[in-house]
N, C-alpha and C positions, 0 to 999 in steps of 0.2 A: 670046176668053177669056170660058170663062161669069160668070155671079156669083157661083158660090161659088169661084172661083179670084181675083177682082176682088177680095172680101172677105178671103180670106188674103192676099193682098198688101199689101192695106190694115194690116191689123193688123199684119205685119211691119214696112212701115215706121214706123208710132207706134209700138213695141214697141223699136225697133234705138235713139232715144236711153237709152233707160232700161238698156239694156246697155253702152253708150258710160259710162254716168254709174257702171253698180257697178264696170266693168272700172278706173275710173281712179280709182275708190275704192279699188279692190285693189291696185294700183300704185304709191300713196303709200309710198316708204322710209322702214321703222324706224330709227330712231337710240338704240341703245342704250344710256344712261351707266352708268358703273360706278367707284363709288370711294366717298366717305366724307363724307357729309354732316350737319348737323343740322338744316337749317331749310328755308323755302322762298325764304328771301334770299341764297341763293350770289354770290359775288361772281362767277365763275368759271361760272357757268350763265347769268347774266346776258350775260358776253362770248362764249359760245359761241353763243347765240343773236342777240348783234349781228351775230358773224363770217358766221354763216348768213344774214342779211337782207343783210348785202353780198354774199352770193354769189344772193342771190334766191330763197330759201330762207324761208316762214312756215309756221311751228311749228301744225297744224291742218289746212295747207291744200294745200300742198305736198309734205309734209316731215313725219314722227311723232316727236317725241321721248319718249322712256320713259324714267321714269327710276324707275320701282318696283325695281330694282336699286343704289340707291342707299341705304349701310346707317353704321352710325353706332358700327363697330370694325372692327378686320381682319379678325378668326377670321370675320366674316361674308361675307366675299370672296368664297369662291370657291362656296359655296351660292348666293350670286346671281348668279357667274357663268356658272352651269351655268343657271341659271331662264335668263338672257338667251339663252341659245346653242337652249334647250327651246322658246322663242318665235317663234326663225328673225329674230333682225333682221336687219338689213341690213350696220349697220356698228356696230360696239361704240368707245366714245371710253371711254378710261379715264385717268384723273388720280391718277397715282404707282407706283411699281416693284411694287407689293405689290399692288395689281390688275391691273393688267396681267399678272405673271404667273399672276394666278387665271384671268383669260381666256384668255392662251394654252394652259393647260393644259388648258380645258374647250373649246378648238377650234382647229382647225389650219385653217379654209379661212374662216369668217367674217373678213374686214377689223378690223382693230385700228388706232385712230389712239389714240396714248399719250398724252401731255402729261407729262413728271415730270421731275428734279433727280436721276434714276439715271442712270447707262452701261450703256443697251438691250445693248451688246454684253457687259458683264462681265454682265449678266444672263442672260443666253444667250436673250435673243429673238430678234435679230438677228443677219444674218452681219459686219455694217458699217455704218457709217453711211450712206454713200454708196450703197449698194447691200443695202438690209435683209435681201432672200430674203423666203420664207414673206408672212404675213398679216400681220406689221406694222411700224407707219411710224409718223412722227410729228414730236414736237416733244420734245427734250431739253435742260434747262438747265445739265447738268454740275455740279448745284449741292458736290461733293465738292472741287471743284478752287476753291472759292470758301471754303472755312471756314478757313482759314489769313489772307485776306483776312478778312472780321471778323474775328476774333482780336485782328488787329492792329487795327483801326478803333477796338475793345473798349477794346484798352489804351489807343490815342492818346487818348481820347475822357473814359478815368478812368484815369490815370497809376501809380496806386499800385496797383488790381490786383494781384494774386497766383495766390489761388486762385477757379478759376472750376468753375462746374456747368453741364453738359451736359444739357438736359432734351429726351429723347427717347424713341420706344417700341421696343423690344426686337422687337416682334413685326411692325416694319416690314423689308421688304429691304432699301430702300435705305438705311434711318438704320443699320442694325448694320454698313454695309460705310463708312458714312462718320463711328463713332465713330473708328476707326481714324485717320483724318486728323484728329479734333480733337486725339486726344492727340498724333499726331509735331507739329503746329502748335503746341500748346501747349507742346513741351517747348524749341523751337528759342524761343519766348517769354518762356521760363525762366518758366513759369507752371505752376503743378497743375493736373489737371484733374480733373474729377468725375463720375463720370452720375449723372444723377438718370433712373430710371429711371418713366412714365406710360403703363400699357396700354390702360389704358379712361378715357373722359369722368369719369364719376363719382369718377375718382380725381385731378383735377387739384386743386381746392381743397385736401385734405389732403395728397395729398406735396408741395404746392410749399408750406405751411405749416413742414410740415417741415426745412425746407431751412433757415431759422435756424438749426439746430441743427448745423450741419455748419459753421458758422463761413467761410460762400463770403465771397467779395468781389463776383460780378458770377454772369453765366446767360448763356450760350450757348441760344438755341433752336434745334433742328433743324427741318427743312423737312419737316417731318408730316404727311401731309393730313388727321388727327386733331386737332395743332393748327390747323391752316387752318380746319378745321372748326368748333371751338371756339374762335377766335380771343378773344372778348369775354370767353371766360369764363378763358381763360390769362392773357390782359394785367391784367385786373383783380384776380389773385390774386398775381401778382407787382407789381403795387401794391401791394398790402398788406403785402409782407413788404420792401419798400423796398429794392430791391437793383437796380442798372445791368442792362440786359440788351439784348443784340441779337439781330436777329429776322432772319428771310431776305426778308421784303417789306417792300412801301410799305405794303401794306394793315395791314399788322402796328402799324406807326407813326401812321399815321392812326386806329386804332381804343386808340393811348394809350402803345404800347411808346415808349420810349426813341431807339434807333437801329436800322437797319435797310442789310442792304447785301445787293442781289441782284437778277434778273430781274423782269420786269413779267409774271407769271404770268396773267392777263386777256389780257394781249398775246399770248401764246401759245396760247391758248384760240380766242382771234378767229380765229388764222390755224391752228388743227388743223379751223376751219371748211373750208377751202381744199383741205384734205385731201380732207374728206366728199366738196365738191365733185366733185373730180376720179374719187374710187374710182367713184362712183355715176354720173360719165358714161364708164365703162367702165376706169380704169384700176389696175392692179394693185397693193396698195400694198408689196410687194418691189421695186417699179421706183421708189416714190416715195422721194430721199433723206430723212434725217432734218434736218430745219431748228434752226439755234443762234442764240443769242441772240448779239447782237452791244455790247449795250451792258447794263450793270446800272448800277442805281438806288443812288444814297447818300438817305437821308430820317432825317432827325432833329425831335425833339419836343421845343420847346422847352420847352411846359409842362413837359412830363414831367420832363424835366432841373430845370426850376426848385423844382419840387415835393420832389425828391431832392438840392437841394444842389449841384447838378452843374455847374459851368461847360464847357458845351461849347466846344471850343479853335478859336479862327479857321480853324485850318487845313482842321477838319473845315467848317466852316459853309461855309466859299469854294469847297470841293468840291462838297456836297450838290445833290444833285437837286431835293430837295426837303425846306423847312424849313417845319414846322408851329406857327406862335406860340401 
């Protein structure tokens, strides 16, 4: 071999790590979020990313998460569902009925793992639980088949109850398909029920201000990721207008609500990690079933209660999952 054959070979081999290093730069999976955020303290971002470190997965190194599609109303949906899909990730993780159908609609072959409190199948993403079909999969908490359960917890909790208001957004999928369960729940109650209708952040202080004037007794919240979002800024404005309300989480309670009965949504999030995992070592997610909660959470605030007059009744307390003094 002469020397200038000696020399290109040379070169090639110091030349072949620094292509070893862009290729596995290149190779690093996007992880797409999409759904409904305000801040950069997600409670629900925080366990997706534990659930990813349990499966060996760090956010930088291994593994991209994006989450510049994360928007802070509905109508902004499906314009960053289309930016994610324009980007090529890998796998899109969506959190509630009303994203997720912005993303199926803006792809049919990208990976969808959901997380929400809809029925993927009355949404028409899905063919089944057991058996999805198409690009998505996930985690569903059925939270529709559970608002009859508060309801009751509502009334056991403040006895004299009557008339209740429903605070939820019109412009979400899954809350307009589960006012329908609040009111057959309420009426088997012998309770009224009410909507109190919230499309956007900006208008939480002033309608739930309002809501004195409608003469309620107590507040049903629905399971929003609008309100998940603005969680600090809903609990503290029905503080102020001093009226019982239950919530669909713990986190709800811990950040000051009243009482709370429902799924460990964190919980869920951890294990739509599991999901990622799996798509991204080859497997389909119309083959992966859709995972249910098997246990939900009672949590009550004692301040809160005390603050309002409230005697919570043993019966609830000896149930609770979790009581906040």
């Amino acid at each position: 071999m002469n020397r200038r054959s000696l020399l290109i070979a040379a070169w090639a081999l110091a030349a072949l790590p620094l292509r070893v290093v862009a290729q596995k730069s290149v190779a690093i999976p996007r992880i797409g979020l999409l759904w409904i955020e305000s801040g950069s303290d997600s409670i629900v971002l925080t366990a997706f990313r534990e659930g990813l470190r349990a499966q060996g997965y760090v956010d930088g190194k291994n593994i991209q998460i994006d989450n510049q599609a994360l928007v802070d109303r509905y109508d902004r949906l499906a314009e960053a569902a289309d930016n994610l899909v324009n980007s090529k990730v890998d796998v899109i993780i969506c959190y509630g009925a009303t994203a997720t159908l912005a993303a199926s609609k803006a792809t049919s072959t990208i990976p969808i793992v959901m997380v929400t409190g809809g029925d993927p199948v009355k949404l028409g993403v899905v063919a089944t639980l057991s058996k999805p079909g198409g690009n998505v999969t996930g985690i569903t908490f059925l939270n529709q088949e559970l608002l009859g359960k508060r309801l009751e917890i509502l009334k056991e909790a403040v006895p004299g109850i009557r008339r209740v208001g429903v605070l939820l957004n019109p412009e979400s999928a899954s809350e307009v398909a589960e006012i329908i369960r609040w009111e057959a729940a309420a009426r088997i109650l012998n309770m009224e029920m009410q909507r109190v209708e919230i499309r956007l952040p900006s208008e939480i202080q002033s309608v739930i201000s309002e809501v004195t004037r409608r003469r309620l007794d107590a507040l049903g919240v629905a399971s929003s990721t609008m309100f998940v979002a603005n969680r600090k800024q809903l609990v503290a404005a029905i503080a102020k207008i001093r009226l019982p309300a239950i919530y669909a989480s713990a986190d709800d309670t811990n950040a000051g609500g009243l009482i709370s009965y429902g799924p460990n949504v964190s919980d869920g999030f951890r294990r739509a990690a599991g999901y990622v995992d799996k798509i991204l070592k080859g497997a389909k997610p119309g083959d992966l079933p859709f995972e249910q909660p098997t246990k939900f959470e009672l949590a009550v605030n004692l301040k809160t209660a005390k603050a309002l007059g409230i005697a919570i009744p043993q019966s609830i307390l000896l149930r609770a999952d979790e009581v906040i003094q």
